[in-house]
C-alpha positions in Angstrom: 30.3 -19.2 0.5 27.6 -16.4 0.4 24.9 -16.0 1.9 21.8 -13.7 2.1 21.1 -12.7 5.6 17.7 -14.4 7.2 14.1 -12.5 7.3 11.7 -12.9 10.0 7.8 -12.7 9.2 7.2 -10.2 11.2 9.1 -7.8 8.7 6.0 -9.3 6.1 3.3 -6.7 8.3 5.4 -3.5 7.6 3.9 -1.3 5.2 7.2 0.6 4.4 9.1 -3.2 3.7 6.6 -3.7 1.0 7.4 -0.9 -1.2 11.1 -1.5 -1.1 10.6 -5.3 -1.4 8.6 -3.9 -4.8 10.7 -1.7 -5.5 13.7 -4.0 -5.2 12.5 -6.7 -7.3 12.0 -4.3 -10.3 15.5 -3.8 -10.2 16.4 -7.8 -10.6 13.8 -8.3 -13.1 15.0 -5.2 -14.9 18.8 -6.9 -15.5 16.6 -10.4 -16.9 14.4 -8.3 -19.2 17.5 -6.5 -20.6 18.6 -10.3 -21.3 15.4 -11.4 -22.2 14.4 -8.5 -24.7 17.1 -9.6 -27.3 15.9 -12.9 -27.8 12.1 -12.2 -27.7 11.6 -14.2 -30.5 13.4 -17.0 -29.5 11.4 -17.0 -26.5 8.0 -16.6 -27.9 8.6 -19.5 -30.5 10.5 -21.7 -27.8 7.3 -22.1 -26.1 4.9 -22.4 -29.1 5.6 -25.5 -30.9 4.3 -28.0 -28.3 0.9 -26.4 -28.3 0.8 -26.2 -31.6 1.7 -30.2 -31.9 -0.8 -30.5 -29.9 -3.6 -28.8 -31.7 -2.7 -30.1 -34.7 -2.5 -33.6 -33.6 -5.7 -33.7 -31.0 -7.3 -30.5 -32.1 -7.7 -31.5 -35.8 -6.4 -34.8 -35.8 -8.6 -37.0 -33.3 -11.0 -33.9 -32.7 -12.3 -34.7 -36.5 -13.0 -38.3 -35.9 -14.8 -37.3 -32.6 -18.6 -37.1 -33.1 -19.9 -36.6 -29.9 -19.7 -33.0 -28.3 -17.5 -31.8 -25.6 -18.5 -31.0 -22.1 -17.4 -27.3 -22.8 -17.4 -25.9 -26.5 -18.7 -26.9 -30.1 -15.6 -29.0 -31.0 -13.3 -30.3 -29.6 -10.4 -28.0 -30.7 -12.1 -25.4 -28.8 -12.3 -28.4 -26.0 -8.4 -28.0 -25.8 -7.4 -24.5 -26.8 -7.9 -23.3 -23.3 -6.0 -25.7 -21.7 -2.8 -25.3 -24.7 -3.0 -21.7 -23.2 -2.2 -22.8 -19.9 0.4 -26.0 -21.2 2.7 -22.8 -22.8 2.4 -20.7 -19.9 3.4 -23.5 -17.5 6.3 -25.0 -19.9 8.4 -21.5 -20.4 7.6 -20.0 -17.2 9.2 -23.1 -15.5 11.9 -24.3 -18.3 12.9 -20.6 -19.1 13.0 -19.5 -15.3 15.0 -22.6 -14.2 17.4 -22.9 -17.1 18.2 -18.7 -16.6 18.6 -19.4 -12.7 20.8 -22.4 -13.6 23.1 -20.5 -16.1 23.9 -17.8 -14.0 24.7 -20.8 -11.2 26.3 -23.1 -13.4 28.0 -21.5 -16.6 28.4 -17.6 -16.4 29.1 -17.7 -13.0 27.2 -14.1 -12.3 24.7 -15.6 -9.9 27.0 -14.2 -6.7 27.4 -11.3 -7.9 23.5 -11.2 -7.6 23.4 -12.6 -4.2 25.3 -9.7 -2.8 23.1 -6.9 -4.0 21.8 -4.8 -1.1 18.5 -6.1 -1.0 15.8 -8.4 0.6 15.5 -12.0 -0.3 12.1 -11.7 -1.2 12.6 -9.0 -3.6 15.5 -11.8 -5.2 12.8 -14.2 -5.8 9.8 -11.5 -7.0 12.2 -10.1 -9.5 13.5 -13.6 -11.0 9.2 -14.8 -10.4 8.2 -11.9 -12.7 10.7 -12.6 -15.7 9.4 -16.1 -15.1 5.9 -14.3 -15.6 6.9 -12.0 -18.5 7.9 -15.1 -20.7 5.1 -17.4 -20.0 2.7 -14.5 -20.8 4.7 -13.8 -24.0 4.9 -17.4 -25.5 1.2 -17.7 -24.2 -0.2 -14.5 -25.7 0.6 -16.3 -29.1 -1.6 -19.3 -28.3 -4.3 -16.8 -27.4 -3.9 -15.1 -30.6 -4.4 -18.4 -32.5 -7.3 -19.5 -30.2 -9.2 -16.2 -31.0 -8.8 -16.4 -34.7 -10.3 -19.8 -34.8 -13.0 -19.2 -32.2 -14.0 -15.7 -33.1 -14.0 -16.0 -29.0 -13.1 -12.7 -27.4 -13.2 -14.2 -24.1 -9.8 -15.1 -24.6 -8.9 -11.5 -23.5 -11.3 -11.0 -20.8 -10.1 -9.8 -17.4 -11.0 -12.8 -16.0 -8.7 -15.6 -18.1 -5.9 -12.8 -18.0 -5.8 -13.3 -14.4 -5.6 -16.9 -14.3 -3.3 -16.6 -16.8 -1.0 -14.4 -14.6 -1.4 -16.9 -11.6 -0.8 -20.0 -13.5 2.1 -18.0 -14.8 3.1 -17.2 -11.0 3.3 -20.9 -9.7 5.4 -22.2 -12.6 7.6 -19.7 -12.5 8.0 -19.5 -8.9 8.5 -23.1 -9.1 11.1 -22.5 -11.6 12.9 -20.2 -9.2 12.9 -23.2 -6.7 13.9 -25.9 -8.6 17.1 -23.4 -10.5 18.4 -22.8 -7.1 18.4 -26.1 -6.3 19.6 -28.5 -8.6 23.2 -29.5 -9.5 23.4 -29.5 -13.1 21.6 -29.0 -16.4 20.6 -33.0 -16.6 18.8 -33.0 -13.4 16.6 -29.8 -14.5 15.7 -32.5 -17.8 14.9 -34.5 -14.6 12.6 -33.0 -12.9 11.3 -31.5 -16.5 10.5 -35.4 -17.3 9.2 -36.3 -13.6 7.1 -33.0 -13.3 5.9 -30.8 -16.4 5.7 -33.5 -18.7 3.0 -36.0 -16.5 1.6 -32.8 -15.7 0.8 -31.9 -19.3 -1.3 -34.5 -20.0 -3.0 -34.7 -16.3 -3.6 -31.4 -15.9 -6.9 -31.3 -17.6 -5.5 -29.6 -20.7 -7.0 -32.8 -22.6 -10.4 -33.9 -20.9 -12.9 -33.1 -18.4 -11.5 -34.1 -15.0 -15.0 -34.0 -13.9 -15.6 -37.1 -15.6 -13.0 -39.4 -13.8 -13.4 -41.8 -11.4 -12.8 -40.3 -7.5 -8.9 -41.9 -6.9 -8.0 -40.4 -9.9 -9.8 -37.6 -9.3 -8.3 -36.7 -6.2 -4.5 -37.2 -7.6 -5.8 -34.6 -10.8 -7.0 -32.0 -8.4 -3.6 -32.1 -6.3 -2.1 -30.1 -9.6 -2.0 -26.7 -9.8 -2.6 -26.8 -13.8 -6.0 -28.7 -13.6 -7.0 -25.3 -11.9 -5.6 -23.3 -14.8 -7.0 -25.1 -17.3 -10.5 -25.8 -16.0 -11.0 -21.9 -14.8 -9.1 -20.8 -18.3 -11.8 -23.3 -20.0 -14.6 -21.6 -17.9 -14.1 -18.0 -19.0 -13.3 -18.7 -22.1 -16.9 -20.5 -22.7 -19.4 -20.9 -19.5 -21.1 -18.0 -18.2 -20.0 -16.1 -14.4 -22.9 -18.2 -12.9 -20.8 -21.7 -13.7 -17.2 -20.5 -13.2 -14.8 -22.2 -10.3 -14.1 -19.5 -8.5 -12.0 -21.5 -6.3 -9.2 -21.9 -8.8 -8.5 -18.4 -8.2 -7.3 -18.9 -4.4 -6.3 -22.3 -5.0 -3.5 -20.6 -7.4 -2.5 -17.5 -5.2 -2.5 -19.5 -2.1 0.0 -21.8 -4.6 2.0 -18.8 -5.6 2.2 -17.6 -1.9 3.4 -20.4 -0.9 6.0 -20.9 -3.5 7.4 -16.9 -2.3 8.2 -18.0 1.1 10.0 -21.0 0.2 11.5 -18.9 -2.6 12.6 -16.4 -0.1 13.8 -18.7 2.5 16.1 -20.4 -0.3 17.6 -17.1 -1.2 18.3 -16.3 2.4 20.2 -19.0 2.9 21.6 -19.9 -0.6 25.1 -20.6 -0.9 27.3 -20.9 -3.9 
């Protein structure tokens, strides 16, 4: 039985704990990127083909038998390619975090051996949060290159979608964290993958205008975290400043905040 010893919030107001909380979570995500660096590839393309499906299928398929145009963009390929961009980031931040989480846990057996490293709980889940962050912003970054070569739209790398990329990135990956130190085996991950992610695809506003929906439904497609990816993502990408959601940014850090204290209050008491 091992446990992390228990923070207090108080600790959260000293400047000093900060840096060695940042300092300490480079060192965990420095042992997953020496993992994850071998198998970049595998990681990029792990996250790739669903978008891709789905471009192919929607993009070109029922996007050419569409005539009328989209609320945002010419076609509606360009409809969709923002919110692919935030489907990839969401599926291998939260399948790749989770499944590494559950590994160590489950199989190798090295996740202990973790839990008794000298430092704060919070830098635990920052460091596993950022490898989350690394591989949904790899696999994504490939979406991103396809939307810009067939958009021409350079917005795709503006400042702006980079940072809702990062958050969305955050949130699922921070989730991941969660959800890997939780769950008992590998079929309750495919689980909560079927329950969660999956509905969440398709109602996250990666396919339509939540704008356009009646109010219940409305409600319920606002209470996910991805409809505030993909409409803010959609935004930069195509609308000017004047008509962006500037809401979706604190929606998603408040998300991601949130996600860090229950993160850190799972590693302080997680036994295995």
């Amino acid at each position: 039985m091992i446990a992390q010893p228990s923070f207090s919030v108080g600790q959260l107001f000293k400047g000093g704990w900060w840096r060695s909380v940042f300092a300490d979570s480079l060192t965990v995500f420095w042992g997953d990127w020496l993992d994850l660096r071998v198998r970049l590839t595998q990681v990029i393309a792990s996250g790739l083909v669903s978008p891709l499906i789905y471009i192919l299928a929607f993009g070109f398929g029922l996007g050419s038998a569409l005539t009328a145009k989209p609320p945002v963009g010419d076609s509606y390929l360009e409809f969709i390619l923002p919110g692919m961009v935030a489907l990839s980031s969401m599926t291998i931040s939260f399948g790749g975090t989770t499944f590494s989480i559950c590994g160590e846990r489950l199989y190798s057996k090295t996740f202990e051996e973790m839990l008794l490293l000298p430092v704060h709980p919070m830098a635990l889940f920052l460091g596993k949060m950022l490898a989350g962050v690394v591989r949904g912003l790899l696999t994504s970054s490939s979406v991103i290159l396809i939307a810009v070569l067939f958009t021409r739209n350079l917005n795709f790398l503006s400042p702006l979608f980079l940072l809702l990329l990062v958050l969305n990135c955050a949130v699922f990956s921070g989730l991941g964290v969660i959800v890997g130190l939780n769950v008992k085996s590998l079929e309750g991950v495919g689980l909560l993958n079927n329950f969660l992610i999956v509905p969440m695809s398709f109602l996250g506003a990666t396919f339509f205008d939540p704008r356009t929906l009646p109010i219940v439904l409305k409600g319920i497609v606002y209470l996910l975290p991805l409809t505030y990816t993909s409409t803010g993502l959609r935004a930069a990408a195509y609308l000017p400043m004047s008509e962006f959601p500037w809401y979706s940014i604190p929606v998603l850090l408040i998300a991601a905040l949130i996600l860090a204290g229950i993160g850190a209050y799972q590693f302080a008491h997680q036994q295995d």
